[in-house]
C-alpha positions in Angstrom: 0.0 0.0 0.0 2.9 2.5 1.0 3.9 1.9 -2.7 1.2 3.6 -4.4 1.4 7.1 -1.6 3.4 10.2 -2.4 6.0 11.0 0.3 4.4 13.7 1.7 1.3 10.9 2.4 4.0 8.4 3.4 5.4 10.8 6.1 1.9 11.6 7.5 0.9 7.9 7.5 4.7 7.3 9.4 3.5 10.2 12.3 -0.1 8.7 12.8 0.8 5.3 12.8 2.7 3.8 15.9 4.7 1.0 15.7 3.0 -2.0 17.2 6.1 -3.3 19.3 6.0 0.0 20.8 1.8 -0.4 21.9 1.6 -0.1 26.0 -0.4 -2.2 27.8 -2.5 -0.6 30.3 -3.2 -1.8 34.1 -7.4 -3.3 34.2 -7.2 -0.1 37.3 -6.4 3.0 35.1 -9.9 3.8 34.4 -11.7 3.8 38.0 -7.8 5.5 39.3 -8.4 8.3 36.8 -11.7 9.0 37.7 -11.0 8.8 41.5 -8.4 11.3 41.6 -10.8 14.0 39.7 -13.5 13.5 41.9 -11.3 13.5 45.1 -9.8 17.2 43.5 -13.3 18.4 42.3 -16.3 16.7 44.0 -16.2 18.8 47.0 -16.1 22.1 44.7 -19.1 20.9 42.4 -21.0 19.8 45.4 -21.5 24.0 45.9 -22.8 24.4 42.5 -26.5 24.9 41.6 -26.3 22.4 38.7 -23.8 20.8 36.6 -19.9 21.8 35.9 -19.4 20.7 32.1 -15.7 20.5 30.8 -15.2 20.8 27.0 -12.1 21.8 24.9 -13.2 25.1 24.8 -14.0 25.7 28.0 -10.4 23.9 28.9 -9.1 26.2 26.2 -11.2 30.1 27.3 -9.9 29.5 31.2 -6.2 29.0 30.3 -6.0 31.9 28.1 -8.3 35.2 29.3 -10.7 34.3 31.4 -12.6 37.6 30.7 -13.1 36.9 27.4 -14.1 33.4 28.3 -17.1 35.1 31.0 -17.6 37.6 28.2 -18.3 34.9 25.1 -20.2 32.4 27.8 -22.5 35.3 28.6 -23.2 36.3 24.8 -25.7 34.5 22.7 -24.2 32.2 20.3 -24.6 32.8 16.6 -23.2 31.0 13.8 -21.1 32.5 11.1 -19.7 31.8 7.5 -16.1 30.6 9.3 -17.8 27.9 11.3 -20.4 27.1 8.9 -17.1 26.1 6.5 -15.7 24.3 9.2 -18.6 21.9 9.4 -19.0 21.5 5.9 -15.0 20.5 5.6 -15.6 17.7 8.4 -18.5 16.3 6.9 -17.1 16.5 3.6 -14.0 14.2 4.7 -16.4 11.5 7.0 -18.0 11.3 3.4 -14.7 11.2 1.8 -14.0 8.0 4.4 -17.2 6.4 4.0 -18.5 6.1 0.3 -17.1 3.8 -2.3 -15.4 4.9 -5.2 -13.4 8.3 -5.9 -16.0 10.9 -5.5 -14.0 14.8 -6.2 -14.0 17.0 -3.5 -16.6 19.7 -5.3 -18.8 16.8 -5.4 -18.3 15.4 -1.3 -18.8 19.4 0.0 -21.8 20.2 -2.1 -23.5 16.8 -0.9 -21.9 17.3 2.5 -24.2 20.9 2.6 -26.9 19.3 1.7 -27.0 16.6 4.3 -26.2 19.5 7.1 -29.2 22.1 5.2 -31.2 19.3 6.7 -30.8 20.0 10.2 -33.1 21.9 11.6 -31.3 23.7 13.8 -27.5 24.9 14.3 -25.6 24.9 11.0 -28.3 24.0 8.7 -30.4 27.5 10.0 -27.2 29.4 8.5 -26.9 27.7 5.3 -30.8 27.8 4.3 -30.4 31.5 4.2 -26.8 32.4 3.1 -27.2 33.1 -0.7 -24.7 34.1 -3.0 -21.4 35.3 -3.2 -21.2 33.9 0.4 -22.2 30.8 -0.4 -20.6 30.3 -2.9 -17.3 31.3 -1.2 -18.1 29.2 1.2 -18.2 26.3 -1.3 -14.8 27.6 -2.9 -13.1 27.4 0.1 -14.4 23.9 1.6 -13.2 22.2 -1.7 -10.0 23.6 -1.2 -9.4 22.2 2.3 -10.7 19.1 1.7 -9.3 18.9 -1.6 -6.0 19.3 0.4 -7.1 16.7 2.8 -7.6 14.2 0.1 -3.9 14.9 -1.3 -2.0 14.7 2.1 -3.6 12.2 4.0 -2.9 8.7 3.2 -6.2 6.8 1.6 -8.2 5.5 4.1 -8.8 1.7 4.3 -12.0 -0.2 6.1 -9.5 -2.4 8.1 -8.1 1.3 9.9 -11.6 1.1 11.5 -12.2 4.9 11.0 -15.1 6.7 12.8 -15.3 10.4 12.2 -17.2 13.1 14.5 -16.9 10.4 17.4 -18.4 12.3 20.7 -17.1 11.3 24.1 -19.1 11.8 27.6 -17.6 11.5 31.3 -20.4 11.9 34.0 -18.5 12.2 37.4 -19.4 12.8 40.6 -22.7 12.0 41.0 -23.2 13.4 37.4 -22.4 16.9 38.6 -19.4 17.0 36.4 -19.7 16.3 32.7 -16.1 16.2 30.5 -17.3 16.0 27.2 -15.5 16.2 23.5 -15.5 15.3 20.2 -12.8 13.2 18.0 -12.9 14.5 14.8 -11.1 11.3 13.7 -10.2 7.9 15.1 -8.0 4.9 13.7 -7.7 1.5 15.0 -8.9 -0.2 18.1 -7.6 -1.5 21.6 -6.4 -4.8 22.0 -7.8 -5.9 25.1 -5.3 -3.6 27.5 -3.1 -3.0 24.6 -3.2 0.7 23.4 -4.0 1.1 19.0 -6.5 3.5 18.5 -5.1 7.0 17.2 -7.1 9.9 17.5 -6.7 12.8 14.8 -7.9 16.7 15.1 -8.0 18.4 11.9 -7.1 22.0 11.7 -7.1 24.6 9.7 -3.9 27.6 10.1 -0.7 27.1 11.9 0.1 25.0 14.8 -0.6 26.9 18.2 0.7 25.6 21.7 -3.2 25.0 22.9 -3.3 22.3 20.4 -1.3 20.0 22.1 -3.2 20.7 25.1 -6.9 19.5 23.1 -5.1 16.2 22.1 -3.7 15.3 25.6 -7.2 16.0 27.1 -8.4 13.9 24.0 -6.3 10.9 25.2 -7.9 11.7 29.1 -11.3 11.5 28.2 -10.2 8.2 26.2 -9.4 6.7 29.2 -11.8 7.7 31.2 -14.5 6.2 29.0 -13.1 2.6 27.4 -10.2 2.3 30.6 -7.2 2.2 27.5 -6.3 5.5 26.3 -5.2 5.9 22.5 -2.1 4.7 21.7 -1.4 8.1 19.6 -3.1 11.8 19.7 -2.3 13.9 16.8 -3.4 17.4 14.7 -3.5 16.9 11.3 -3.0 20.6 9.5 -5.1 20.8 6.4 -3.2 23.5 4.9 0.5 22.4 5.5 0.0 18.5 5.6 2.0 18.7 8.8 1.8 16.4 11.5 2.1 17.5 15.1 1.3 14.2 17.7 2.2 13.0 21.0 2.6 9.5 22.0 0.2 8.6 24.9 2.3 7.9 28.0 1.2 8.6 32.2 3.3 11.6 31.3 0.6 13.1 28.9 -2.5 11.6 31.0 -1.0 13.8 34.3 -0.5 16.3 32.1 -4.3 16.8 31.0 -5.7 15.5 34.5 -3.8 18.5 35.9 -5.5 20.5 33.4 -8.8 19.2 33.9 -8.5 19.9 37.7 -7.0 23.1 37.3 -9.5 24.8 34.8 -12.6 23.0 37.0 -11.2 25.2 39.9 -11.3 28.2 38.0 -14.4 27.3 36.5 -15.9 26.9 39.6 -14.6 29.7 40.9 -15.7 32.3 38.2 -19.2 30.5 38.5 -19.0 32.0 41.9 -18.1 35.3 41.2 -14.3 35.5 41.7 -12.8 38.1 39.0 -11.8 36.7 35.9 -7.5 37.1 34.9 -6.9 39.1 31.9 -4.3 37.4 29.8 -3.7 39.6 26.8 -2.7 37.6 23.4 -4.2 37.8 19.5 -7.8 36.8 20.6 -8.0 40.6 21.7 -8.6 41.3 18.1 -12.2 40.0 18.2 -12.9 39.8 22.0 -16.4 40.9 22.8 -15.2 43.4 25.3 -12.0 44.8 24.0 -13.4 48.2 23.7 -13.8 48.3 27.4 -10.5 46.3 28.0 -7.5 48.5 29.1 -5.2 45.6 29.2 -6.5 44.5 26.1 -6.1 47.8 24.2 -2.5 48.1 25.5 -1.3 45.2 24.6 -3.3 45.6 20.7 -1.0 48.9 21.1 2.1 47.4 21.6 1.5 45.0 19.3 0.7 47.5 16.4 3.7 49.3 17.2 
């Protein structure tokens, strides 16, 4: 099979594909361990809450960079736009790309992919029922490109990889007050028994930012915490680049996200019950709800200019 790839698909299937001498085998414990050690950090925090503490990657992701902005975007109504309409589209054109026989090109797998998601009644399909041209078809230009550049970087796809695409993950702890939650946007392989094989894969969009390393390792937590053997590799696949970025799952990387998890449900908890959120100034001030009112915000956008 390696034969018939080009080397920039043989590298990426090199970077996603472990060795299987080099597969851990996990103790029958690690899940109810796991579990245990969040609720000991965090069940006496959620106990003081009204209702449920959910974890996601974003919420993982808006309490490690400004929490203001975080309280700010939490408290604003959510509204779907062209960016994450495309975003969609591009996911659902590759789970299509995965999943039908033949060699379908990638105009054809995003115009059917927006017509499978115009049938939702909500979310998503809302936005693309009424976007009418140019922005649709902008919309369309641009999805074919990505996944166009999916299709030409990733290695081909075979049944026996065992792929599932969009694959949601749900961790109810303490008593169900504390919810992790996430979704893979693409798996390979299965355990074996104890033995570690599945890979999980986040596709991206843009350049490789330190918080992405941080998604995957919480990736390879709630793993564990659901089927008791994490993956055996986490890794962001970059749509425009081809690059692979991927960490090999190790008690290293499963401390590192349990800290994380723990960490952000203090904070989380905390801003729930009224503490004042940390400013932590960055390139999301560009678009952050409240930067007009923001004067550590506007400094740093002035700085930055300068």
């Amino acid at each position: 099979m390696t034969s018939t790839l080009t080397s920039a698909q043989t590298e990426v299937l090199e970077r996603i594909r472990p060795p299987r001498d080099e597969r851990r085998t996990w103790p029958r414990h690690l899940r109810a361990e796991l579990r245990g050690r969040i609720e000991d950090e965090l069940g006496p925090l959620v106990d003081e809450l009204d209702d449920e503490l959910w974890i996601s990657k974003d919420a993982l992701g808006g309490v490690s960079g400004c929490e203001r902005r975080h309280v700010a975007e939490r408290s604003t109504p959510f509204e779907w736009t062209p960016p994450m309409a495309r975003g969609w589209i591009v996911h659902k054109s590759i789970e299509l790309s995965i999943h039908r026989r033949g060699e379908p090109t990638p105009l054809d797998l995003v115009e059917d992919a927006i017509a499978l998601l115009e049938g939702d009644d909500r979310g998503v399909g809302e936005l693309l029922r009424r976007t009418g041209d140019p922005v649709r078809t902008e919309l369309i230009a641009e999805a074919t490109t990505l996944v166009g550049r999916f299709l030409e970087g990733f290695p081909p796809i075979g049944r026996s990889w065992r792929p599932t695409c969009e694959s949601r993950r749900r961790v109810e702890l303490c008593d169900d007050q504390l919810v992790l939650t996430g979704r893979f946007d693409l798996t390979l392989g299965l355990p074996e028994g104890d033995i570690s094989g599945r890979v999980v894969i986040d596709l991206k969009t843009g350049g490789l930012r330190p918080q992405h390393r941080e998604e995957l390792r919480y990736y390879a937590l709630l793993e564990a915490l659901v089927n008791g053997v994490p993956p055996a590799r986490v890794a962001s696949f970059y749509l425009d680049s081809g690059r692979v970025d991927f960490d090999d799952v190790d008690d290293g990387v499963l401390e590192a996200a349990l800290r994380q998890v723990v960490g952000a449900g203090r904070r989380l908890v905390a801003l729930r019950q009224g503490a004042t959120p940390i400013e932590r100034p960055g390139p999301a001030c560009t678009w952050c709800p409240v930067q007009a009112d923001c004067d550590t915000g506007t400094a740093y956008l002035a700085e930055r200019d300068d």
